[in-house]
N, C-alpha and C positions, 0 to 999 in steps of 0.2 A: 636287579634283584633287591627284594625288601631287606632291609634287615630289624630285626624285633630289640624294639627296645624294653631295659629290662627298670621296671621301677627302683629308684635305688633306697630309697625310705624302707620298702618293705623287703628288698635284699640284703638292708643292715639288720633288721629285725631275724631274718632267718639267718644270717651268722652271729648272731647274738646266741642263737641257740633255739629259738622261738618257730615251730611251725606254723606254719599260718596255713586256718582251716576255714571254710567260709559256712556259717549257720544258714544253709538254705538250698532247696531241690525246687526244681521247676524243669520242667520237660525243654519248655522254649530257651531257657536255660542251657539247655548240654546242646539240644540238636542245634540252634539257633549258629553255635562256633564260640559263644561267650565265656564258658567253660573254661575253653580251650585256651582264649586269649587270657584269662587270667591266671593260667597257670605260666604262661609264658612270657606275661608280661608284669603279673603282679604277684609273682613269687608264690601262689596257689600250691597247697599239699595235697587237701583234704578236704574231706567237704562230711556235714551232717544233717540229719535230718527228723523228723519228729511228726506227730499225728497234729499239730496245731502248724509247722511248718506245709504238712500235707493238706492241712484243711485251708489253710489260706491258698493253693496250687490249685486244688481240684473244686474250689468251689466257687473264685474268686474269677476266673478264666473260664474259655469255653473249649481251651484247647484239647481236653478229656473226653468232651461228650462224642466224639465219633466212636472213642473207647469203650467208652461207657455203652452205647448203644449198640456196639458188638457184642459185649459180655451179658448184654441184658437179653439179647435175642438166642445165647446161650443157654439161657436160664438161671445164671449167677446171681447169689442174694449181698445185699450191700456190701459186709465184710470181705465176698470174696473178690468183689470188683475192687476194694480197696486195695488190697493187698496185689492184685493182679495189676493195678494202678502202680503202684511204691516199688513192686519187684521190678519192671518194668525200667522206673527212673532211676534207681539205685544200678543196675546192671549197665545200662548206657551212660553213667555218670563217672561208674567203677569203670568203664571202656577208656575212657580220657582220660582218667588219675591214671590207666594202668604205667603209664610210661614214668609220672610221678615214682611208682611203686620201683618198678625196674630199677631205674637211673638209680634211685637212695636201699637196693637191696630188702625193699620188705620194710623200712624203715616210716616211710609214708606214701601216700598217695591212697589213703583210704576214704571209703564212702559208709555210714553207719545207718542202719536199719534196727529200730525199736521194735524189741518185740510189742506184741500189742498190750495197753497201760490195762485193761480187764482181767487182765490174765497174770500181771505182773507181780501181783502177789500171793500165787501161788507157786510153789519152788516148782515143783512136777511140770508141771504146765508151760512155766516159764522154759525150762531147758528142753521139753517137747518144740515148743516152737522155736527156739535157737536153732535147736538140728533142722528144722523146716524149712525153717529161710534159709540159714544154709548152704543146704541144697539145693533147694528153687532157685537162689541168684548165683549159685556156681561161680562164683570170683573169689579168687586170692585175697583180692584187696576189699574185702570188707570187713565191717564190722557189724558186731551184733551188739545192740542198745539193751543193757538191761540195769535197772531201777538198781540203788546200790545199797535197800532196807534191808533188815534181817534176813527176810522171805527170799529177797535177792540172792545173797552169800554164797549160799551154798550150790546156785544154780550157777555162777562165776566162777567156782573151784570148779564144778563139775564139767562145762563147757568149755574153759581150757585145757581141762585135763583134755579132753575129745579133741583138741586142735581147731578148737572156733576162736577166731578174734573178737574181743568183748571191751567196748567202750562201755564203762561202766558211770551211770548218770544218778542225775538227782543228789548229788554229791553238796553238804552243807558245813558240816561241825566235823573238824578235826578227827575229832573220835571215830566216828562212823568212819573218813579216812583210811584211820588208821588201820578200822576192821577189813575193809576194803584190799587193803593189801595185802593183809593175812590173807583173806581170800584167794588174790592171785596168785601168792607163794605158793598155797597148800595145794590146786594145779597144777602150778608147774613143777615141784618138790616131787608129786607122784611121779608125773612125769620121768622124771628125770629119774627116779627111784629104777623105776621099769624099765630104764634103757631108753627110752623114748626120746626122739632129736624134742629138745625146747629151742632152738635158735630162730624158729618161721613164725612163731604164733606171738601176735603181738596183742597189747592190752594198754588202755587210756583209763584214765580215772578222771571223771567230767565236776569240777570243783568248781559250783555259781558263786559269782562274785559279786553284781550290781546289785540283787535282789537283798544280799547283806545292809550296803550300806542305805537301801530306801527303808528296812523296818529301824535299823538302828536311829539314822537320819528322823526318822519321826519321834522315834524314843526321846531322842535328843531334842528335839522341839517340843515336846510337852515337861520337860523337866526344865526350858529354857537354861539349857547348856551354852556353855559359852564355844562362839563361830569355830576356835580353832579343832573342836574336835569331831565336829563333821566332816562325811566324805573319808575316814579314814579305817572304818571297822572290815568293808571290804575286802580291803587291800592287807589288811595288817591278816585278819582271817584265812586268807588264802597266803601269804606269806610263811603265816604259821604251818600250814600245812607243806610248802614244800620242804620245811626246815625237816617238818619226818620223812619225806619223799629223801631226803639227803641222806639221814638218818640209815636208815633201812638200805636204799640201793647202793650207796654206798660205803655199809658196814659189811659185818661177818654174814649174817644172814644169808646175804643176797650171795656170797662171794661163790660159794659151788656152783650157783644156775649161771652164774656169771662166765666162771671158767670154761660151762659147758656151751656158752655160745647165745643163753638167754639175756633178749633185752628188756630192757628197766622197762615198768609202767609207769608209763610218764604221766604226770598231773596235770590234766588239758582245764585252762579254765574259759569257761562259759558262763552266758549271761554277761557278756563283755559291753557291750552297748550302754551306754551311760544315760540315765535314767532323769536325773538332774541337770538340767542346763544352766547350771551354776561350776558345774564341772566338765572341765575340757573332753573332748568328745573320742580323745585318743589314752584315756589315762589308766584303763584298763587294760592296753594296749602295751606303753610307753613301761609304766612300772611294774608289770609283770613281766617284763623281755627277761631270759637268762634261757641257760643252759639245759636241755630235757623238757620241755614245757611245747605244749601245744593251746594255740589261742584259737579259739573259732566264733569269728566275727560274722553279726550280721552284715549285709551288703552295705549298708551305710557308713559303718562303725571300719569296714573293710576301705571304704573310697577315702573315707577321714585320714585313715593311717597312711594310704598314700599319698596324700595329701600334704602333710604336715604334721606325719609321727613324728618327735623329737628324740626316738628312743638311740644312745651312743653308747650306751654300756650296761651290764647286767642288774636290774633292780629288785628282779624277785627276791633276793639274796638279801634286802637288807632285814634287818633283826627286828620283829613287830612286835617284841616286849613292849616297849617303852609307851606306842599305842594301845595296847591292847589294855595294860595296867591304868593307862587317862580313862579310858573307855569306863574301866572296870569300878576307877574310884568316881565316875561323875555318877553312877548308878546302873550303869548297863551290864545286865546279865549274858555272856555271852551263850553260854546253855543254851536259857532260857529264849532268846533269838532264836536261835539255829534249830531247835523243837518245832518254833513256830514255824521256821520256812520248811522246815522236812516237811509238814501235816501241810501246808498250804500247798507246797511243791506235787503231793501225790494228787491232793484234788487238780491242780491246772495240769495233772500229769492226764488225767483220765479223762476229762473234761471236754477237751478237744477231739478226744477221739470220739467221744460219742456224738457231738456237732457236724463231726464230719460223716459218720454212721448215716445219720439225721440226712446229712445233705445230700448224702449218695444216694438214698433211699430215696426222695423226694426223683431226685434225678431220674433215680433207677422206673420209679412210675411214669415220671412224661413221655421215656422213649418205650414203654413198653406200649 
């Protein structure tokens, strides 16, 4: 009899506090047993997924066209073979986390589906399609991706309140954060107003991190800043943000939904992949390990950590005044950053989905 060995790099990471979620869906993926073997051998929670991680799956492979050329003899138009695509890998993906979900009580084992980015900024629309998908993937363990802009807001109050689980993305500047939470509160608050169990519905806050330090890191290279303060706006930017994630779920606020059995939204950070190969390939990793924090790494970023994480003790935790203030005096706006990645973030939000629209469609004509 086998017995499964368990990586112990990314076992110290998950008792550190750190979930470990892997940024990517692929069919040959879940059916293949691959899935499976990382959940059991490399400390796997969760897994997420995106229209740019779809479009690289369904376009890049052939593994869909037999799909594809069922739904097309159907008479389904691109979007809907898409989604009949995602719902599809999302529900067989959610099948292998469900034991994840089990074992940690609801706690992890989730698989996360974006509403679609056309639609996303439209509040209506937005929670029309949450209750959609929904429905169509019928699993406990999922979650619903939705954009975390103003437009956003109030579709994440609303959707929680209905008992959907909502990984809330596109997450850049503190503030917006911070809004972000009130959101989830004002949810679960009704919730709970009305008698209504809050203890099953869970909720992530997806907080990029690499894409910080590559506009900052360029800042910093036209100002010709001095070496020590690259590579650090990242880290210190999302630092800052779980210091309010502390703030809040561990204040008065939070304290009734608490008592009544609701769990924290915990600050997942993404965009983990390390951008500069000036810096170590685990540091996204390593320095944001602590307590309540979900990390969902690309496959690569994921083999590194098992590899040769160094993470031993809790660093999200440390105080990123001290950086954030170098940052601020060698000239860098942090605002003014994190504006820029929001507007850049909605275009490569949209971007990919209509590539992959494009590519389905192409598709959709050969087999018709």
């Amino acid at each position: 009899m086998s017995t499964t060995s368990v990586n112990e790099r990314l076992a110290r990471l998950t008792a550190l506090g750190t979930s470990i979620w892997l940024d990517q869906i692929r069919r040959s993926l879940v059916q293949g047993g691959e899935l499976r073997k990382l959940v059991e051998e490399d400390s796997l929670r969760g897994m997420t997924s995106n229209p740019a991680i779809f479009e690289k799956a369904i376009l890049g492979a052939d593994e869909y066209d037999d799909q594809i050329a069922q739904l097309v003899s159907e008479g389904a138009d691109a979007r809907s073979i898409y989604q009949a695509i995602a719902i599809q890998d999302v529900q067989e993906a959610a099948d292998v986390l469900r034991s994840v979900y089990d074992e940690t009580g609801g706690y992890d084992g989730y698989v996360s589906l974006e509403v679609d980015p056309d639609l996303a900024f439209d509040t209506d629309k937005t929670i029309a399609q949450a209750r959609e998908y929904w429905g169509r993937v019928d699993r406990p363990n999922l979650m619903i991706k939705i954009p975390g802009t103003d437009e956003g807001l109030p579709a994440i109050t609303e959707a929680l309140y209905e008992g959907i689980n909502i990984n809330v993305t596109l997450l850049f500047k503190v503030g917006q954060y911070e809004r972000v939470i009130d959101a989830f509160l004002a949810g679960m608050e009704r919730r709970l107003d009305e008698g209504k169990p809050v203890d099953g519905i869970h909720s992530v806050a997806s907080f990029f991190v690499s894409r910080v330090d590559t506009e900052v890191d360029k800042r910093l290279e036209a100002m010709g800043a001095p070496e020590e303060l690259f590579g650090k706006a990242g880290l210190a930017n999302a630092r800052a943000a779980y210091q309010s994630f502390k703030q809040v779920f561990h204040g008065e606020r939070f304290a009734a939904l608490r008592d009544a059995g609701a769990p924290v939204q915990r600050p997942l950070w993404a965009s983990t992949g390390v951008k500069n190969p000036k810096y170590k390939d685990t540091m996204y990793v390593d320095e944001l390990a602590g307590p309540e924090t979900v990390n969902t790494m690309p496959m690569d970023t994921l083999k590194a950590a098992a590899d040769h994480s160094e993470a031993t003790e809790p660093r999200v935790d440390i105080d990123p005044t001290p950086d954030l203030k170098a940052l601020a005096d060698a000239g860098i706006d942090m605002e003014d950053v994190t504006n820029k990645l929001l507007s850049d973030g909605v275009d490569a939000f949209v971007t990919p989905m209509e590539k992959l629209l494009e590519g389905i469609e192409s598709k959709r004509k050969a087999a018709a």
